[in-house]
C-alpha positions as CSV (number, residue, x, y, z in Angstrom):
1,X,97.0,104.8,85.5
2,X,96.4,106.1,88.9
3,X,93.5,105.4,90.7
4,X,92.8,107.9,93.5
5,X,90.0,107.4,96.4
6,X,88.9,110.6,97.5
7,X,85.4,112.3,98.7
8,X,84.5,116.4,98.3
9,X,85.8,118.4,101.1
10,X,88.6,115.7,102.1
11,X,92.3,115.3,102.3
12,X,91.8,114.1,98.9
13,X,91.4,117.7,98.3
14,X,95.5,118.4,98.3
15,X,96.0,114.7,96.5
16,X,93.8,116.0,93.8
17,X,95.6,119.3,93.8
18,X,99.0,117.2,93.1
19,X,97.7,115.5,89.9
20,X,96.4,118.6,88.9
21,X,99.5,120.8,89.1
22,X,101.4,118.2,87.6
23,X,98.9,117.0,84.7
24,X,99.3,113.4,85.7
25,X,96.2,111.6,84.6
26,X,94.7,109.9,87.2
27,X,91.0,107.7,87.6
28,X,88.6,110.0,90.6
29,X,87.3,107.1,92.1
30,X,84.0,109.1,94.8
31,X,84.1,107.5,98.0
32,X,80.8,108.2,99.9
33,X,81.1,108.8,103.8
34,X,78.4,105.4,103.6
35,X,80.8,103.6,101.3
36,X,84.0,103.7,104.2
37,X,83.0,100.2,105.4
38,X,82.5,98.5,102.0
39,X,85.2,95.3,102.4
40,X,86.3,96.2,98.7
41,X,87.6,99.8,99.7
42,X,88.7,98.3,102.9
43,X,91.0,96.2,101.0
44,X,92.2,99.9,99.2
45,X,92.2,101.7,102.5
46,X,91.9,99.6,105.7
47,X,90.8,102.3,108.2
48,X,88.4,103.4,105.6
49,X,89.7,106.6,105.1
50,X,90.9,109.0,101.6
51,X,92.4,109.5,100.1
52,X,93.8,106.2,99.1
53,X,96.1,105.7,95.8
54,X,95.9,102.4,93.8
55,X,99.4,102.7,91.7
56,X,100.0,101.9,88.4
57,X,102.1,99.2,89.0
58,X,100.4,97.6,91.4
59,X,99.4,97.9,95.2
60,X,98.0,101.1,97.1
61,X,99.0,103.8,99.7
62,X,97.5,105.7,101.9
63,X,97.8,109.3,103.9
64,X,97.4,112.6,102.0
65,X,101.3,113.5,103.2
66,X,103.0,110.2,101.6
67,X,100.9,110.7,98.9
68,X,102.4,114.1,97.9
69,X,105.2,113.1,98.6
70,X,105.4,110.3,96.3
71,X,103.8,112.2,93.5
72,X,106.8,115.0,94.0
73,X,109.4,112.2,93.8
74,X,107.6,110.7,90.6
75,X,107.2,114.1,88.4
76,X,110.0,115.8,89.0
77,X,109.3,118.2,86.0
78,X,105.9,119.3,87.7
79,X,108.1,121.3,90.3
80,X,105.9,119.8,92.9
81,X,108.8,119.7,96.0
82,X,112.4,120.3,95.7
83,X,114.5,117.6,94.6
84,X,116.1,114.8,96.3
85,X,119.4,116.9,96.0
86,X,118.2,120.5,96.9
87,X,118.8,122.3,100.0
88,X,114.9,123.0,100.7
89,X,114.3,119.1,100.6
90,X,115.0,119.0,104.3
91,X,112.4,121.6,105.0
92,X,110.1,120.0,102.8
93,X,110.0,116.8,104.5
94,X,110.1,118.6,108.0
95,X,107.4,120.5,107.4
96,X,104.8,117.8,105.2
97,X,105.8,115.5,108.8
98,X,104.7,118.2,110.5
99,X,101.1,119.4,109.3
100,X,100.5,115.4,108.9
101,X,101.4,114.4,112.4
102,X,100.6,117.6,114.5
103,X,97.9,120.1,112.6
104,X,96.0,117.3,110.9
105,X,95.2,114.7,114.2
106,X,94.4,117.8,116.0
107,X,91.4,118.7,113.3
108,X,90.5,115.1,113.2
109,X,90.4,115.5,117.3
110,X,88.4,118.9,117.0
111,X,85.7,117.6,114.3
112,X,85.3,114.0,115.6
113,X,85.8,114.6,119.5
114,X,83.8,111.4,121.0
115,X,86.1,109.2,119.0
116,X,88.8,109.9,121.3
117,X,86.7,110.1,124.4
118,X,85.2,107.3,126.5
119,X,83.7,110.0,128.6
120,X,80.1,111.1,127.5
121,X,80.7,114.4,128.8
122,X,84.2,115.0,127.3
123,X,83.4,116.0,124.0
124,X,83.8,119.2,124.9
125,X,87.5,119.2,126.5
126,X,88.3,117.0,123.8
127,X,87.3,120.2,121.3
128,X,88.7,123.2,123.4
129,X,91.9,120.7,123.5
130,X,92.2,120.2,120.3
131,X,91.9,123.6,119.2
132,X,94.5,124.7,121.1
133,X,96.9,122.4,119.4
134,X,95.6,123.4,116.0
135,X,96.7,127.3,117.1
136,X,99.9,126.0,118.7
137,X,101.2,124.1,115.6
138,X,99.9,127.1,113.2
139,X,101.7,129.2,115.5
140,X,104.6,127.9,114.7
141,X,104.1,128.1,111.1
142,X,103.0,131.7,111.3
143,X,106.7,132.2,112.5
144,X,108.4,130.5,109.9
145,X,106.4,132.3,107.2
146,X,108.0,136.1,108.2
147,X,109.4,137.3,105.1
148,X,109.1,134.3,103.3
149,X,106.4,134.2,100.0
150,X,106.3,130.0,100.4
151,X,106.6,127.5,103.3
152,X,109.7,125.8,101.3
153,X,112.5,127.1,99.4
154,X,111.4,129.8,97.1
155,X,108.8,128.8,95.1
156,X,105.1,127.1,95.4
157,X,105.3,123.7,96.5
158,X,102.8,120.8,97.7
159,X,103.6,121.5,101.5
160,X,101.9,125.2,100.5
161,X,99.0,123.4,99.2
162,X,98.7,121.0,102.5
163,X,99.3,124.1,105.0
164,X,95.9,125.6,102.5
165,X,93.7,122.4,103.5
166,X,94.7,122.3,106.8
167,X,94.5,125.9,107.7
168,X,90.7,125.9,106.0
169,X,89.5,123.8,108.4
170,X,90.4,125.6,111.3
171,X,86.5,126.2,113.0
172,X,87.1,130.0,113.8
173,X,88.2,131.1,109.9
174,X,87.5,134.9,111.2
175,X,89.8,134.6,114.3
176,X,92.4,133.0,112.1
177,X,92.7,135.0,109.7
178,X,93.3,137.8,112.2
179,X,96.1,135.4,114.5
180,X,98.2,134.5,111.4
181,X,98.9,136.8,108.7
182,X,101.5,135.1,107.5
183,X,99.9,132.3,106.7
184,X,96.6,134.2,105.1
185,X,98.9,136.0,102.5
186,X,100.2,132.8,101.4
187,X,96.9,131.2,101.4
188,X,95.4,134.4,99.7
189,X,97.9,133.7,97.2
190,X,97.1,130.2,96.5
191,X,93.0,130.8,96.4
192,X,93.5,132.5,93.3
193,X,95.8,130.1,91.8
194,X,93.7,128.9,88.6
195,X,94.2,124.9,89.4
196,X,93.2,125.6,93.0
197,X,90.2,127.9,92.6
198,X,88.8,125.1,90.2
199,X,89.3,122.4,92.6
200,X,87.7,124.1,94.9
201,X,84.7,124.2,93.0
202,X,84.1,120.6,93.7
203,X,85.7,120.6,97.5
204,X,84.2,124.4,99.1
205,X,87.0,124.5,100.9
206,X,86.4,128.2,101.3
């Protein structure tokens, strides 16, 4: 069985969504913010970080994006990305390389600002930086989204789900909502989604 490292309010938040769309058992293994260090889950995640997958045969990966992605690959049936043959594959990949390596750094950047600062007065450039690149990558999403009900292809997928975490975290949820319509309809859309409203019970995303 999966084992999957995860806290409330994480990245584990769109890992979880995955098992849950595709009713894959899995093991919720809590991961306390004081528990990061512990040498075991080091050994699970070695930046101390979730979510973290232990697989089922063996060995562990981490990053929320290659998680999904592996999941989509694995259960097919669960409709979870578009298949290794399908023309929205490409996209798919584009865009879950995209949110991972430009929206998500930038919230980490926004959130945790003296970890990338040696300057004890640069917190706050680091912020007002970093928020900038949050709107510049959402941005670009926004414009993808014109006339499109989903971020891939033509139905729901995981990269959906991602954009939903990612665009939940943004620290001015008023002002966003107002910048990117787009992007709030097919957010909306997924809020009342029956396996996302639940998990948000335990994550308050929004």
């Amino acid at each position: 069985m999966y084992r999957l490292y995860t806290r409330p309010g994480s990245g584990g938040f769109v890992a979880e969504a995955a098992f849950a769309l595709a009713n894959v058992p899995y093991e919720r293994v809590n991961v306390a913010k004081s528990e990061a260090g512990d040498p075991q889950f080091l050994k699970v995640s070695p930046l101390g970080q979730v979510p973290a997958l232990a697989l089922p045969e063996g060995g562990t990966m981490t990053e929320s994006a290659a998680i999904c992605i592996l999941l989509g690959e694995r259960h097919p049936e669960a409709g979870l990305a578009p298949g290794l043959g399908e023309e929205a594959r490409a996209d798919f990949l584009r865009w879950m390389a995209f949110m991972s390596s430009t929206l998500y750094p930038a919230i980490l950047r926004r959130y945790y600002a003296p970890r990338y600062t040696a300057d004890p007065d640069g917190k706050a450039a680091v912020e007002a930086a970093a928020v900038a690149e949050i709107d510049r990558g959402l941005g670009i999403v926004e414009g993808e989204l014109e006339g499109r009900d989903w971020l891939v292809g033509n139905r729901l997928s995981l990269a959906d789900v991602y954009l939903l975490m990612l665009y939940c975290w943004h620290p001015e949820q008023g002002r966003a909502r107002e910048a990117w319509p787009n992007i709030e309809r097919v957010c909306a859309a997924l809020r009342q989604h029956p396996v996302i409203e639940e998990l948000n019970g335990a994550h308050e995303m929004w």
